[in-house]
C-alpha positions as CSV (number, residue, x, y, z in Angstrom):
1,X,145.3,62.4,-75.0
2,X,142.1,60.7,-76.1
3,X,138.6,61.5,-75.3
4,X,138.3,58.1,-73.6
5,X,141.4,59.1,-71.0
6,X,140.3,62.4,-70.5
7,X,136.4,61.3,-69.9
8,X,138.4,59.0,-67.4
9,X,140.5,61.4,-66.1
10,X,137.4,64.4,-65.1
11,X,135.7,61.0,-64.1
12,X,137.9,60.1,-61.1
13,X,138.6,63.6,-60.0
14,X,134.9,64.1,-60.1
15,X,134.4,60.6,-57.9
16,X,137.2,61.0,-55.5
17,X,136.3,64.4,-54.5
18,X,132.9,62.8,-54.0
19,X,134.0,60.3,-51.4
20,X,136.0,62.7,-49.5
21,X,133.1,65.2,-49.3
22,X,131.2,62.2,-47.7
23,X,133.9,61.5,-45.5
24,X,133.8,57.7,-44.8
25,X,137.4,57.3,-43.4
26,X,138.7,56.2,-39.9
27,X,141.9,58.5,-40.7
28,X,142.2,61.9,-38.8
29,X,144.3,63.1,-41.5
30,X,141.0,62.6,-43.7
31,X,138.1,64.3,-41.7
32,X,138.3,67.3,-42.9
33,X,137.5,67.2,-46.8
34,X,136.9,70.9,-47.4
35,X,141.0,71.5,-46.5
36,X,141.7,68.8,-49.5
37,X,141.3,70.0,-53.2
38,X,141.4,67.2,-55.9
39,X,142.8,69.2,-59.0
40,X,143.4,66.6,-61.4
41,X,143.8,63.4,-62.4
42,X,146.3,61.6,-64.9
43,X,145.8,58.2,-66.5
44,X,148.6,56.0,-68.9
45,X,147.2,55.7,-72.4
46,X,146.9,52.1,-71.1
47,X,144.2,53.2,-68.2
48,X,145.9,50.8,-65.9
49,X,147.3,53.6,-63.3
50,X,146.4,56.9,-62.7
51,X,147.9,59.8,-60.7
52,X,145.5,62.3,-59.1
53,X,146.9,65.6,-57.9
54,X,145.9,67.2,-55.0
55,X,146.1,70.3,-52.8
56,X,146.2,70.4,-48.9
57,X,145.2,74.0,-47.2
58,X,147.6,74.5,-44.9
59,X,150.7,72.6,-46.9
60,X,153.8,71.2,-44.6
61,X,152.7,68.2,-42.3
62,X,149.2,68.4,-43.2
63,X,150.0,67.5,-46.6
64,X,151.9,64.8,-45.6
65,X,149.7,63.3,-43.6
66,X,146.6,63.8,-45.9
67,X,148.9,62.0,-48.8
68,X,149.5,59.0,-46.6
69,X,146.3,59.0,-45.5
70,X,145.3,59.1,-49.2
71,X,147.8,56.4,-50.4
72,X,146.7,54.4,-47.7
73,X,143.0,54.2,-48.7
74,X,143.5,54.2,-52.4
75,X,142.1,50.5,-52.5
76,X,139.0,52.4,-51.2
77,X,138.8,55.2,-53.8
78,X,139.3,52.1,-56.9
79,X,136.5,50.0,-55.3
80,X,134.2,53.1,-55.4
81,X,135.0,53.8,-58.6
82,X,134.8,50.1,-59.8
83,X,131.0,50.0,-58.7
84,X,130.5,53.6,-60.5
85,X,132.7,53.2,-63.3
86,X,131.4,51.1,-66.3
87,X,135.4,49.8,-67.1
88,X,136.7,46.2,-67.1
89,X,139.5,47.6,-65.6
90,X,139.8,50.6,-63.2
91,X,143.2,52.4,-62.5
92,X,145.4,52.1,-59.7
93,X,145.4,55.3,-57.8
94,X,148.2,57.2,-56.9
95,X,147.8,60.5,-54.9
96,X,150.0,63.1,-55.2
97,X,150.8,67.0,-54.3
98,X,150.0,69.4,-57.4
99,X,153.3,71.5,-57.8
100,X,151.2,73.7,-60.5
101,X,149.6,76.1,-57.7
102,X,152.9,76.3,-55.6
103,X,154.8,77.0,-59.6
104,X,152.0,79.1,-60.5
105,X,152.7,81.7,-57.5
106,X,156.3,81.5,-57.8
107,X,155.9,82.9,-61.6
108,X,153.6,85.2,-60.1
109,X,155.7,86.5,-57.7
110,X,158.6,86.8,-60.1
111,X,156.3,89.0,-63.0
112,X,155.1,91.4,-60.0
113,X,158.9,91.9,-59.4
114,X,159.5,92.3,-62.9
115,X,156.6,95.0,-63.0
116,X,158.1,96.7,-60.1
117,X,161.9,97.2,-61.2
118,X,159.9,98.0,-64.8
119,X,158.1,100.7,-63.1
120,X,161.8,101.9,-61.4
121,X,163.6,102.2,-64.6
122,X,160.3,104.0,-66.3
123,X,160.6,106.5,-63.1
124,X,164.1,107.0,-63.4
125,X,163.8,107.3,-67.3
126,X,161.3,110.3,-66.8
127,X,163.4,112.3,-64.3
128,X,166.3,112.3,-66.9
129,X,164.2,112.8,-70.0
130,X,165.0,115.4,-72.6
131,X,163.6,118.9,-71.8
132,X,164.9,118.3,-68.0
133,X,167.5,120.3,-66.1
134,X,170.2,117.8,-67.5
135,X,173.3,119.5,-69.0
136,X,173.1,120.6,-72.6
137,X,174.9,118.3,-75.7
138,X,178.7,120.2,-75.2
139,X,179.5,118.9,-79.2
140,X,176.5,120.6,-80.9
141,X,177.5,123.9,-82.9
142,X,174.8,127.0,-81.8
């Protein structure tokens, strides 16, 4: 990645969570900004589309609805950016759910269950250890 994509990149997730927060939309699905997180943005090495990555509190039809909603208006979110953007060409938007957060808590729950059948075996370990009431080696000469 190159400093220009990625100065584009923290430029149109900075912008678009801008215009939600003002909340200029007719769409339902879009009056409440605070439930919509805009947690990155993606743009081709030829800065003609970019993909920005959201999160909806509340997930299921929400999310849905907030990514049509979003889709929908992306002509919007370009023109904004156009007039703020000094670019001869701005990206088409694409919106799009984050998977990273939903991924992120699935590892998470999967190394707390590793640390938990870690913590078993270490238990069972320590009831059996040497110097317990387990049976003496029958092989060793006295």
């Amino acid at each position: 990645m190159t400093t220009r994509t990625a100065r584009v990149e923290q430029m149109l997730r900075r912008e678009v969570a801008a215009l939600l927060l003002r909340g200029d939309f007719r769409d339902p699905a879009l009056r409440n900004p605070a439930a919509i997180s805009v947690t990155g943005a993606s743009v081709s090495a030829d800065l003609s589309t970019a993909r920005v990555f959201i999160d909806v509190l509340g997930g299921g039809r929400a999310q849905t609805d907030v990514l049509r909603a979003l889709n929908a208006a992306a002509g919007v979110f370009r023109t904004h950016v156009g007039k703020i953007a000094r670019m001869r060409r701005v990206p088409s938007l694409r919106f799009e759910t984050d998977e990273s957060i939903a991924r992120g808590a699935a590892i998470e729950r999967v190394l707390g269950e590793l640390a938990r059948e870690r913590a078993e075996v270490a238990a069972d370990e320590g009831e059996t250890s040497p110097g317990s009431d387990a049976a003496p080696d029958s092989t060793e000469d006295p």
